[in-house]
C-alpha positions as CSV (number, residue, x, y, z in Angstrom):
1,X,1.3,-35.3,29.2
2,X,-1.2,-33.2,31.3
3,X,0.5,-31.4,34.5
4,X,-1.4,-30.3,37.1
5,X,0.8,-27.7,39.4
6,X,-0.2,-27.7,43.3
7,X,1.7,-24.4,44.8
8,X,1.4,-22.5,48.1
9,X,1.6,-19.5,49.5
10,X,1.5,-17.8,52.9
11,X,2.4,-20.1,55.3
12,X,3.9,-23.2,55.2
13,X,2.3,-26.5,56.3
14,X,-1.2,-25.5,54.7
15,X,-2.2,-28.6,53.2
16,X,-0.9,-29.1,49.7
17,X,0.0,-32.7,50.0
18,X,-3.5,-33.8,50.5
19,X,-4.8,-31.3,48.1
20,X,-2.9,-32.7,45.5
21,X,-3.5,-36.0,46.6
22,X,-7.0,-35.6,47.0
23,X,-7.5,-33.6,43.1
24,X,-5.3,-36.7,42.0
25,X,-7.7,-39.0,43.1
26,X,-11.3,-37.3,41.7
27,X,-8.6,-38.0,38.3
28,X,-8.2,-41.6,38.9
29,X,-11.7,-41.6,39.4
30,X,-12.5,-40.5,35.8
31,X,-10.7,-43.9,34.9
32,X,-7.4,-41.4,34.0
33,X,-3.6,-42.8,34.8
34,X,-2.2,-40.5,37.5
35,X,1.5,-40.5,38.8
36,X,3.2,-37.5,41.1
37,X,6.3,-35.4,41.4
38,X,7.0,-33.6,44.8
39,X,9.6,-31.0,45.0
40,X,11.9,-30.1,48.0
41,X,13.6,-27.4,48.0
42,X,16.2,-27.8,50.4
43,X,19.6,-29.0,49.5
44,X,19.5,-32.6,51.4
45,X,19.9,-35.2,48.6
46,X,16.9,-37.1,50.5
47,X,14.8,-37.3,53.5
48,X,17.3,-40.0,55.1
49,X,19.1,-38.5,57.5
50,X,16.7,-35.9,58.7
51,X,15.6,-35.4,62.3
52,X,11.5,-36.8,63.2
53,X,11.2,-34.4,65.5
54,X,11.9,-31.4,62.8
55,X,10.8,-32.9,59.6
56,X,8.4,-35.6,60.1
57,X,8.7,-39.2,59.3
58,X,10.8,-40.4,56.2
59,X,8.8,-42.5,53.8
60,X,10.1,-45.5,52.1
61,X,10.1,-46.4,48.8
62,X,9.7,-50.1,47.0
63,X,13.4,-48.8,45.6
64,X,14.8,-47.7,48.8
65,X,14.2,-44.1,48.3
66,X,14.4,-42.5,51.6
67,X,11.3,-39.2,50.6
68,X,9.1,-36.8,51.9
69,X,6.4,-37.8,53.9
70,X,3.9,-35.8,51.0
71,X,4.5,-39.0,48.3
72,X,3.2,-41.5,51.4
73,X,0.0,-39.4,50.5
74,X,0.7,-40.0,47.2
75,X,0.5,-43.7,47.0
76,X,-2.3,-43.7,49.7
77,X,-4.6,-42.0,47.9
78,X,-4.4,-43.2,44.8
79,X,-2.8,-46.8,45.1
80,X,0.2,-46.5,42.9
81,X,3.9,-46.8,43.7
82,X,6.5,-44.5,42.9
83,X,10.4,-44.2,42.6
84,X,13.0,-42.2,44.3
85,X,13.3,-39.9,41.0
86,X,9.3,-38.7,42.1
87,X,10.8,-36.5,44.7
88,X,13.3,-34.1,43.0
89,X,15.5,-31.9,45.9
90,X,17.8,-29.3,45.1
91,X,20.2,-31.4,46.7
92,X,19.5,-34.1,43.7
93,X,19.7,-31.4,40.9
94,X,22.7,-29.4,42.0
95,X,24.8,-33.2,42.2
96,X,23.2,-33.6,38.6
97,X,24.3,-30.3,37.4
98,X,27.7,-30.5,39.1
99,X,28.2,-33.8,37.7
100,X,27.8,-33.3,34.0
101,X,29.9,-29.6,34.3
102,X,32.9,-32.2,35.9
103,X,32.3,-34.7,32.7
104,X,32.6,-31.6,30.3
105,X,28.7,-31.9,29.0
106,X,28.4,-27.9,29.5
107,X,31.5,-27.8,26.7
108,X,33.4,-25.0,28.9
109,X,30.1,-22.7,28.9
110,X,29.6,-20.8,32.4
111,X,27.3,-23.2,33.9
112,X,24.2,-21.2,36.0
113,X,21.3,-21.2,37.2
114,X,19.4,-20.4,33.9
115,X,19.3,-22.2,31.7
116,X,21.1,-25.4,32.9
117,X,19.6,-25.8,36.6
118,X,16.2,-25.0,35.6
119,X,16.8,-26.9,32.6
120,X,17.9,-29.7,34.5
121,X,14.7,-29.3,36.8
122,X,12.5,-29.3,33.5
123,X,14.0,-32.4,31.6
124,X,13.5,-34.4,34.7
125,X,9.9,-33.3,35.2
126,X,9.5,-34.6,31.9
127,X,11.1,-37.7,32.3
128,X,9.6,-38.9,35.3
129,X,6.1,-37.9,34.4
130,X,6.3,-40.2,31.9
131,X,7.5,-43.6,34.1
132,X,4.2,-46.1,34.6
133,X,3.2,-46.0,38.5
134,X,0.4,-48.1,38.3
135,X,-0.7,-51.9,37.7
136,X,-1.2,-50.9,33.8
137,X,2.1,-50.5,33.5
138,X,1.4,-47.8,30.5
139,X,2.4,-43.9,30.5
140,X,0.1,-41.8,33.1
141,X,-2.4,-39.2,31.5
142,X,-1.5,-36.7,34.0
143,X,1.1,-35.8,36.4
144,X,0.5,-33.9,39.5
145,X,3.6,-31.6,40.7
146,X,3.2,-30.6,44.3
147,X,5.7,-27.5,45.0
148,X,7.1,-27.6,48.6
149,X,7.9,-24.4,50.8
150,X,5.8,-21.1,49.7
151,X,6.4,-19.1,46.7
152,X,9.3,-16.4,47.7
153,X,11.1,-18.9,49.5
154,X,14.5,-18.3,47.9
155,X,15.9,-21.6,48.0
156,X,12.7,-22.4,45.7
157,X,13.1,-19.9,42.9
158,X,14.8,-22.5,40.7
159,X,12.0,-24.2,41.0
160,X,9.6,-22.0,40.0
161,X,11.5,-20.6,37.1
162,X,12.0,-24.0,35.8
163,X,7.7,-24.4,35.8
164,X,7.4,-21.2,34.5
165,X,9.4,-22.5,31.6
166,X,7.2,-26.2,31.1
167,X,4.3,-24.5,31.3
168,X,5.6,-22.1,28.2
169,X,6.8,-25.2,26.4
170,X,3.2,-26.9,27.2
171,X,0.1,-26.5,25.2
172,X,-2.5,-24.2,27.5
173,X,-4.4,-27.1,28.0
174,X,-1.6,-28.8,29.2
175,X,-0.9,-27.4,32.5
176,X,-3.2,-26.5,35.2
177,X,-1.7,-25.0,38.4
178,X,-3.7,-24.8,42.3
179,X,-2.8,-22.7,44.8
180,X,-3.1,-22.9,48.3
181,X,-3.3,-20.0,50.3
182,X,-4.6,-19.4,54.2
183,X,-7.2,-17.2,55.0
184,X,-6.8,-16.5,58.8
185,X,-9.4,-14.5,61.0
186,X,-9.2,-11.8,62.7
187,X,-11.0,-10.4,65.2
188,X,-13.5,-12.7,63.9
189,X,-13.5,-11.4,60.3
190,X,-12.0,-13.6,57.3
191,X,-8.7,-11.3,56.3
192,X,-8.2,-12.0,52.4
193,X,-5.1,-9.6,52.3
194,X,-2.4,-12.6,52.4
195,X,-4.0,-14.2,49.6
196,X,-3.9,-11.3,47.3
197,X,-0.4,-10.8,48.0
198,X,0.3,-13.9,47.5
199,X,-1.1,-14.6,44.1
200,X,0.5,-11.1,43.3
201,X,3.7,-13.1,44.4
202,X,3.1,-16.2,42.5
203,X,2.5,-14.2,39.5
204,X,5.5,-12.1,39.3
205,X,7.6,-14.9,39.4
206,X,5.6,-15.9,36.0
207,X,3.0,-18.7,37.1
208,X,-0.3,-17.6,36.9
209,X,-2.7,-20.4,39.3
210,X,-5.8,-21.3,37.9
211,X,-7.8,-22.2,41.1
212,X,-7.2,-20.7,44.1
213,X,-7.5,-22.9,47.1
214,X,-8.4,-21.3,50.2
215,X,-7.6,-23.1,53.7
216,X,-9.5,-22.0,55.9
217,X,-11.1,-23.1,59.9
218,X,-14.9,-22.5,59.2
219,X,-16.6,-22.2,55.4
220,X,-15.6,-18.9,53.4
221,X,-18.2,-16.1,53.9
222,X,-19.4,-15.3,50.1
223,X,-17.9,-11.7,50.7
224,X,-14.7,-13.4,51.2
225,X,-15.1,-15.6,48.1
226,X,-15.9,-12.2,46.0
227,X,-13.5,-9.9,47.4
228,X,-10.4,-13.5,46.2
229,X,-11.9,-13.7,43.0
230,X,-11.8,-9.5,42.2
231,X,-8.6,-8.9,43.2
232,X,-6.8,-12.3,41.8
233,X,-8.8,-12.0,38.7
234,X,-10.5,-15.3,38.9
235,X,-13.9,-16.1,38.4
236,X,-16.0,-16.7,42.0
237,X,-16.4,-20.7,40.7
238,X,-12.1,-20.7,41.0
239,X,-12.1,-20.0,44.3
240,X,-12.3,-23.1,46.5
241,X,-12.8,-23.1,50.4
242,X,-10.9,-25.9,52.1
243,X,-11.9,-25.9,55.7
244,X,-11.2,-28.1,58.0
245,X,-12.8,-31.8,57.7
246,X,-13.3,-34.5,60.2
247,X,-10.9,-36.8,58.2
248,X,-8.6,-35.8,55.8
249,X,-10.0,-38.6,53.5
250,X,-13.2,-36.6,53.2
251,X,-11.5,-33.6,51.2
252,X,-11.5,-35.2,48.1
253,X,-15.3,-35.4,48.9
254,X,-15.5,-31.6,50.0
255,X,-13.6,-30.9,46.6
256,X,-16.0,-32.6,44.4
257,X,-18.8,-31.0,45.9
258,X,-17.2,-27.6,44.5
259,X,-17.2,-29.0,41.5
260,X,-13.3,-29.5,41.0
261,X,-13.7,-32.7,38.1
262,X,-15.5,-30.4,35.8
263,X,-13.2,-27.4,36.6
264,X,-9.7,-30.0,35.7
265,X,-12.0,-31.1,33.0
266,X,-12.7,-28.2,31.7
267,X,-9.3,-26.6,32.1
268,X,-6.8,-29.1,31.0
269,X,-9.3,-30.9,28.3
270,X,-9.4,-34.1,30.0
271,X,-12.2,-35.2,27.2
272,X,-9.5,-35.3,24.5
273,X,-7.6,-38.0,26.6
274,X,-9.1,-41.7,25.3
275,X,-9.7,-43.6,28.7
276,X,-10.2,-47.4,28.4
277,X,-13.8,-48.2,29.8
278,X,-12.5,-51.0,32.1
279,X,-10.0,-48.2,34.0
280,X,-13.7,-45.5,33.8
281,X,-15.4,-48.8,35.4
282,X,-12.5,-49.3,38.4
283,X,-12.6,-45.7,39.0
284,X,-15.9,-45.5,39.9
285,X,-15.7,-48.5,41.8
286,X,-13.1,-46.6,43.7
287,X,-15.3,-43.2,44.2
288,X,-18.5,-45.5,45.5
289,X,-16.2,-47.5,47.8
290,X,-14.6,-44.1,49.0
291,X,-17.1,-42.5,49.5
292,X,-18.8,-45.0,51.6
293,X,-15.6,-46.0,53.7
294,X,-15.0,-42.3,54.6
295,X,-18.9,-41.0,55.2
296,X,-19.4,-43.1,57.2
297,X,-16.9,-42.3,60.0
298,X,-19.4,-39.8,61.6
299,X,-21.6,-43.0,62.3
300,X,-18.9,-44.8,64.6
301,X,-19.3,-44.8,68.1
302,X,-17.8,-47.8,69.2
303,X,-13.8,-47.0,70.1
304,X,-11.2,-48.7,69.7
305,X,-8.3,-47.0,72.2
306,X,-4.4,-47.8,71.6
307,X,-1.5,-46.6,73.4
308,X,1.7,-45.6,70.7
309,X,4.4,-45.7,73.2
310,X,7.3,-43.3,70.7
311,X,10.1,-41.2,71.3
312,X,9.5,-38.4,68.4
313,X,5.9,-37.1,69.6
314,X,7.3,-33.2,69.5
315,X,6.3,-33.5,65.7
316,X,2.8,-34.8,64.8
317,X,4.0,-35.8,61.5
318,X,6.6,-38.3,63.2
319,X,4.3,-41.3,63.2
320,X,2.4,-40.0,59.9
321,X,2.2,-44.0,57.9
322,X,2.0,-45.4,61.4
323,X,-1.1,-43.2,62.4
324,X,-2.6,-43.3,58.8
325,X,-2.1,-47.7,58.8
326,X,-4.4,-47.2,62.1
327,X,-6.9,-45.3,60.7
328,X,-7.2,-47.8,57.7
329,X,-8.1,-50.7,59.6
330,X,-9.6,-48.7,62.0
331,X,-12.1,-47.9,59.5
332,X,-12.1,-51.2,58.2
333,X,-12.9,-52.6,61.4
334,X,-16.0,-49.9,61.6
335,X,-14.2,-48.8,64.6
336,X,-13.8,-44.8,65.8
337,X,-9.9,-44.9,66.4
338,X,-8.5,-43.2,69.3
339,X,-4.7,-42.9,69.8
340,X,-3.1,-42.0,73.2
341,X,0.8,-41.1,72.4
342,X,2.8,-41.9,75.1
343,X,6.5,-40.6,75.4
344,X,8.2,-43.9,76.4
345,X,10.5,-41.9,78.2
346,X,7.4,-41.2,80.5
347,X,7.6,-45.1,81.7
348,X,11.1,-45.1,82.9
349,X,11.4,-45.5,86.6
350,X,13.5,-42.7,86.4
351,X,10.5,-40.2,85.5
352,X,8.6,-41.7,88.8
353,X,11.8,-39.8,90.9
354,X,11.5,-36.5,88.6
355,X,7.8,-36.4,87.9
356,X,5.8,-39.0,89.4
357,X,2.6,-37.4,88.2
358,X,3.6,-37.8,84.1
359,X,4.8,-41.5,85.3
360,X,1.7,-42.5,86.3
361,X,-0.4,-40.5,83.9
362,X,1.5,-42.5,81.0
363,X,1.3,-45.9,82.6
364,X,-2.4,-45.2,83.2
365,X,-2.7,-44.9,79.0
366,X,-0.7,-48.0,78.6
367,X,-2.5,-50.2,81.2
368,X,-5.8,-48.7,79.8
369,X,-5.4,-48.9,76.3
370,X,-7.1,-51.7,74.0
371,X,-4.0,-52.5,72.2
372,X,0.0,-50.9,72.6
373,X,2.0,-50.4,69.5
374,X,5.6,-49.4,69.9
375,X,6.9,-48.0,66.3
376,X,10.2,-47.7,64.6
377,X,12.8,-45.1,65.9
378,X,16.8,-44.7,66.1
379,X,19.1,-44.7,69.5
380,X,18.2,-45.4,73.2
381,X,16.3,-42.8,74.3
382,X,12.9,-44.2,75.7
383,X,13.6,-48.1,74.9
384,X,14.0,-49.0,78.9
385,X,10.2,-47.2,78.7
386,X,9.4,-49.2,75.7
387,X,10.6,-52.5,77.2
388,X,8.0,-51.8,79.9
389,X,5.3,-51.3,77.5
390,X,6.2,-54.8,75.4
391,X,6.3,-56.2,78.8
392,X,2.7,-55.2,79.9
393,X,1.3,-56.5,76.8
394,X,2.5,-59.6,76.9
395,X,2.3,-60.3,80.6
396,X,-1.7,-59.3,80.6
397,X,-2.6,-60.5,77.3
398,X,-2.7,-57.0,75.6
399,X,-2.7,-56.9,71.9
400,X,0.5,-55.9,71.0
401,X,2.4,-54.7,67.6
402,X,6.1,-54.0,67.5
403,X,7.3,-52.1,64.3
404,X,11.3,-52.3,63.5
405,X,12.4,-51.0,66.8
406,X,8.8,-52.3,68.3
407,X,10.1,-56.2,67.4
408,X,13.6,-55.5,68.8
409,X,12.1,-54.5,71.9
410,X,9.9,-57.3,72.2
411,X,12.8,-59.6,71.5
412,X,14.7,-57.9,74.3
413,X,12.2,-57.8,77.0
414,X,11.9,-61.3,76.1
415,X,15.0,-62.6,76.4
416,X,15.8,-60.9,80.0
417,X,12.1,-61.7,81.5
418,X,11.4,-65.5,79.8
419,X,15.3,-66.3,78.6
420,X,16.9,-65.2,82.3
421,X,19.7,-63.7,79.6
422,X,21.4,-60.7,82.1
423,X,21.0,-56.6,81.1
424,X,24.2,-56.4,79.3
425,X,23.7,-59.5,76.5
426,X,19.9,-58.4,76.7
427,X,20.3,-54.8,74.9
428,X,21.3,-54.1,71.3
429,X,24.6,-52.5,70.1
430,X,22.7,-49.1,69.3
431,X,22.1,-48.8,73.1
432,X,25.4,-49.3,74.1
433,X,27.6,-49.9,70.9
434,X,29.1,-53.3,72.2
435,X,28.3,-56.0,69.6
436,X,29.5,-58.8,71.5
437,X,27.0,-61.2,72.6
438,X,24.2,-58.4,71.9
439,X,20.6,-60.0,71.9
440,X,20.1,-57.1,68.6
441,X,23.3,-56.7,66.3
442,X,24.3,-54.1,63.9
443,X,23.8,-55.5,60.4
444,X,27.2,-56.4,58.0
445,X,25.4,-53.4,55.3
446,X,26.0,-51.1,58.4
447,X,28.9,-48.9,58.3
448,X,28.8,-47.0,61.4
449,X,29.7,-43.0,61.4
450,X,28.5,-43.6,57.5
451,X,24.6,-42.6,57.8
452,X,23.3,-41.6,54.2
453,X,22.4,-44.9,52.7
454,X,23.6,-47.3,54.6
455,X,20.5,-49.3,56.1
456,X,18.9,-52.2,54.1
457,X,16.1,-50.3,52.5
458,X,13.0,-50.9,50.3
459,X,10.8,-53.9,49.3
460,X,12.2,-57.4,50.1
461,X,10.7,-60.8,50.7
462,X,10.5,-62.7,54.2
463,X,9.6,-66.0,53.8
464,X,7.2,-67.9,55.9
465,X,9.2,-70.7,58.0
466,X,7.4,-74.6,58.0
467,X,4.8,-75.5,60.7
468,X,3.5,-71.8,61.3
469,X,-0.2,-72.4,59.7
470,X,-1.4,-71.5,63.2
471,X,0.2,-68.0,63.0
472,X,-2.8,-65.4,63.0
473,X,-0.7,-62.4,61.1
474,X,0.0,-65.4,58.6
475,X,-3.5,-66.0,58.0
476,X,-4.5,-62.4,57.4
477,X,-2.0,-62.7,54.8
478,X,-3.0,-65.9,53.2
479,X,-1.7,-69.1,54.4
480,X,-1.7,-70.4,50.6
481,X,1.6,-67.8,50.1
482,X,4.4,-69.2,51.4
483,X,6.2,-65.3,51.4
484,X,5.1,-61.9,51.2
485,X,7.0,-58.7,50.2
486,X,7.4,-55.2,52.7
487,X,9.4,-52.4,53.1
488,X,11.9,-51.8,55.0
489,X,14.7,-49.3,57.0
490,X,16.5,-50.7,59.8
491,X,20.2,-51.0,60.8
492,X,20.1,-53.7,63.3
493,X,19.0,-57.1,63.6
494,X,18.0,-60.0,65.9
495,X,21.6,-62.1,67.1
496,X,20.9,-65.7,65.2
497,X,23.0,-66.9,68.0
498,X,20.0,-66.5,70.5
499,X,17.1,-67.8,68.2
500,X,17.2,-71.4,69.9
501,X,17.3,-70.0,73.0
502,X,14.7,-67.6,72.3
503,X,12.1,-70.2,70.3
504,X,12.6,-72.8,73.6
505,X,10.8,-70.5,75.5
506,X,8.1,-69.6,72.9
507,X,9.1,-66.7,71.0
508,X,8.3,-68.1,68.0
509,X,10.2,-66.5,64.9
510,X,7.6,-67.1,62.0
511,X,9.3,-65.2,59.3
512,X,12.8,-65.4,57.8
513,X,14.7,-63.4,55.2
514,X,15.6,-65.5,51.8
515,X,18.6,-66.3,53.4
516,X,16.8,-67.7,56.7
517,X,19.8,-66.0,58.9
518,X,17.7,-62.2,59.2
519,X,14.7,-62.5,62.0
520,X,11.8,-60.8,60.0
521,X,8.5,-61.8,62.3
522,X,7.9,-62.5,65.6
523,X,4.6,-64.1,67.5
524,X,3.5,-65.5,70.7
525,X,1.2,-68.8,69.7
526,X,-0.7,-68.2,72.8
527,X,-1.4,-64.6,73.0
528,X,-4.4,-62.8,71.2
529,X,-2.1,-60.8,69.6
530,X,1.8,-60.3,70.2
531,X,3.4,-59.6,66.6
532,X,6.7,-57.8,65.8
533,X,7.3,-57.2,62.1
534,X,11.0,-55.5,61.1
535,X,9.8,-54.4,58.0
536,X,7.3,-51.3,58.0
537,X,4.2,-52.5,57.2
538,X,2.8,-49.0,57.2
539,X,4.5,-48.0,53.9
540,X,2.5,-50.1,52.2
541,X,-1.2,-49.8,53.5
542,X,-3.6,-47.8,52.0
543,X,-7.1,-46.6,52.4
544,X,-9.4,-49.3,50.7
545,X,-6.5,-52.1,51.3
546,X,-4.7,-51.5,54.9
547,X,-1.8,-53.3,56.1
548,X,-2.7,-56.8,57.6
549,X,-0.3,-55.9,60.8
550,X,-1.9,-53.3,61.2
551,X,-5.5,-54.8,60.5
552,X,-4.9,-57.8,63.0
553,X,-3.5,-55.4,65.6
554,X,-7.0,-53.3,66.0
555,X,-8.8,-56.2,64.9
556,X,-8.0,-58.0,68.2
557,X,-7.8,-54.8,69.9
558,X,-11.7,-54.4,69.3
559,X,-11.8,-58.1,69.8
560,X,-13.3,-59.2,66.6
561,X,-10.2,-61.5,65.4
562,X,-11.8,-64.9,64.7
563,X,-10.1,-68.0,64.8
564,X,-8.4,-69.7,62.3
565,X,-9.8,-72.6,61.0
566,X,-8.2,-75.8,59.2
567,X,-9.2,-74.8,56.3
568,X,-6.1,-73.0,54.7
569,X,-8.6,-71.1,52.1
570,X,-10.4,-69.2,55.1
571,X,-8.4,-66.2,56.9
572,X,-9.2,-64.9,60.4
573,X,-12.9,-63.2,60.6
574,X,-13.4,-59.9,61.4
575,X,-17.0,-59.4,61.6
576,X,-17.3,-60.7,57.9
577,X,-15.4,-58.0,56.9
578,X,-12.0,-59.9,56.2
């Protein structure tokens, strides 16, 4: 096993994920099996109970896994699917160490920090670096470990002692370690004096980085390149200047271009490692198609505009799969993509008394917009906003996509607008916590005032119901598969004693759970587009294969959806594209 360390110092928030990301896939494109580890410091066992609005969105795993945002890069980028155990916390390792001192493995030794934390911390490095993440289903060649916070932190010493101790126990050409510092500007001139502290940090704590990866606004001057490389004792070639890109999916290409396969290659040996010529074939495929996809986002012109009507848009990183599934099909659709995020809380008729100027600058996005997509979210903060939104939409023929929340508002709004049902029985029981007669339930896995691990999470099936061929989503799917599998996180769910009521009026629930009681999709038959999914679609789209929701969504947005034929074999056409 090959590791490839990504660390940073500095500041926080400077990029690592998609650094690592990005050096993991010029690795897959060598034809080389690549998995990933990110490590949290913080003492949280998981992401699942953390604030939006402070950490960013929580990612979901096929397993359930509730996980940094960072390993949604992960899987993006380079198309494979990881496991709970590929985001390690010190949460997860102190249960692990307290657990086996309670069963006596310790054998009445003083149990500390080192050896046994950082020795638990190494062991599972080890372990999970080894677990197939791909559709090869064989050990990966090389695992990239992405260390969160900033060296000095001190909640992430452990951390850091534990690496300094694989990369003794690895061969030299074993492990390979990047790190990202910030080069700020002042007064414009390019200040390298954070950087060399910095790597005089890193190295004092025993990890000595091999490249140095400089963030930085505009390119490095080449006096700033040679005043990093004398005083961190690199050569000039090790120092590599990140700056700001029009897409993030062009810094892979921007890393290339500095020559970052021959320095990996060179490094960690990569031409001892035997790669099958079918997996050097695929990843060239992937580099070409790359390439192509992402270049040529400087030649769009034609916008597509949509309104995400949320409740957490404090923190940019709130919405992160939600806004990255847009880009996808945005790009697929050859489409510049242009998002307008509205606070739903800004469409309440309550904002018109207290700020009619916000009021009507949001409903101006929404009415404007090409499409409106209302996203997942927790409590009732906004929904009476949202219910608007869902109501525009499907009132003036607006393409519309409701994610988890999103469908629950649509079913909602439809029930008190087209069903006549009153306010009350037309709400859900995580506005109001009444259950009785609730349009949206909570679900029997739902043990309220429990919140760690108590939604139905991860990949599950929803199976198509009979006489929905004309269903567009279904089509972009394949109307030969009679189910399909997503991820999910949600509490509630749609009351099965208002489906009949609901489907009379032409709310047409098109997918079921295996047990045909849970709603799982939503569409209007005559609408160009009004789908609510309660699985999160986003989870699962990546950048050469985005989510069909998603792809439908800003495919009728731009107004390219085609129309489905009676030929089963042929999906909806999107100028030749799907």
């Amino acid at each position: 096993m090959k590791y490839l360390l990504v660390s940073g110092g500095v500041i926080s928030g400077v990029g690592k994920g998609i650094i690592a990301s990005s050096a993991g896939l010029l690795l897959k494109t060598m034809g080389l099996k690549v998995s990933s580890i990110k490590i949290d410091p913080y003492i949280n066992v998981d992401a699942g109970t953390m604030n939006p609005r402070e950490h960013g969105e929580v990612y979901v795993l096929d397993d359930g896994g509730e996980v940094d945002l960072d390993l949604g890069n992960y899987e993006r980028y380079l198309n494979i699917t990881l496991t709970r155990e590929n985001n390690i916390t010190l949460g997860k390792i102190f249960s692990k160490v307290i657990e086996q001192e309670r069963r006596g493995d310790y054998l009445g030794k003083t149990v500390q920090v080192v050896p046994h934390v950082t020795g638990c911390i190494e062991e599972w490095i080890v372990r999970v670096a080894k677990l197939p993440v791909d559709d090869t289903k064989e050990e990966p060649d090389v695992c990239i470990i992405e260390l969160g916070g900033t060296i000095g932190d001190i909640e992430g010493m452990p951390f850091v002692e534990a690496l300094t101790e694989l990369r003794r126990n690895c061969r030299r050409e074993d492990f390979m370690q990047i790190h990202v510092s910030y080069i700020p500007v002042v007064h414009g001139e390019q200040k390298t004096k954070p950087t060399q502290m910095a790597i005089k940090s890193v190295r004092s704590a025993g990890l000595i980085p091999d490249l140095i990866a400089c963030r930085c606004e505009h390119p490095l001057e080449k006096a700033t390149t040679d005043k990093i490389a004398r005083f961190c004792q690199v050569s000039n070639e090790h120092v590599l200047a990140v700056r700001d890109m029009p897409s993030t999916y062009q810094v892979p290409i921007l890393l290339s271009e500095q020559n970052l396969v021959p320095l990996m290659t060179s490094t960690l040996q990569l031409k001892e490692v035997t790669i099958a010529p079918a997996l050097q074939e695929k990843g060239m495929h992937i580099w070409n198609t790359w390439r192509d996809l992402t270049m040529g986002l400087q030649n769009l012109h034609e916008v597509v505009e949509i309104a995400l009507v949320g409740k957490y848009l404090e923190q940019p990183d709130s919405y992160l799969s939600v806004t990255k599934s847009l880009q996808h099909a945005a790009m697929r659709c050859k489409r510049k993509l242009v998002i307008k995020y509205v606070d739903a809380e800004h469409l309440e008729k309550s904002a018109n008394k207290t700020d009619p100027a916000t009021f009507f600058k949001a409903w101006h996005d929404v009415s404007t917009a090409s499409g409106i997509l209302v996203p997942g979210g927790f409590g009732g903060r906004g929904t009476e906003g949202m219910i608007g939104a869902a109501n525009w939409a499907r009132e003036n023929k607006k393409p519309y996509l409701g994610i988890c929340l999103g469908m629950q508002i649509a079913v909602i709004e439809f029930a008190r607008t087209m069903c006549n049902i009153p306010t009350p029985q037309a709400s859900s029981f995580e506005f109001d916590d009444a259950d009785e007669d609730r349009v949206i339930i909570s679900m029997p896995e739902h043990h309220p005032g429990v919140l760690g691990g108590t939604m139905r999470l991860g990949r599950r099936p929803t199976l198509w119901q009979p006489n929905t061929e004309w269903s567009k989503l279904r089509a972009l799917y394949g109307l030969q598969n009679e189910s399909i599998d997503e991820r999910h996180r949600h509490r509630y769910e749609v009351n099965p004693k208002y489906i009949d009521q609901l489907q009379d009026q032409g709310l047409t629930f098109i997918g079921k759970d295996e047990t045909g009681v849970r709603m799982e999709v939503i569409e209007l038959k005559d609408h160009p587009w009004f789908v609510g999914v309660q699985f999160h679609p986003e989870y699962l789209s990546r950048v050469l294969e985005p989510s069909k929701p998603y792809l439908g969504f800003i495919a009728a947005a731009a107004g390219l959806l085609g129309k489905i034929t009676k030929n089963e074999a042929i999906v909806p056409q999107v100028n030749g594209v799907v």
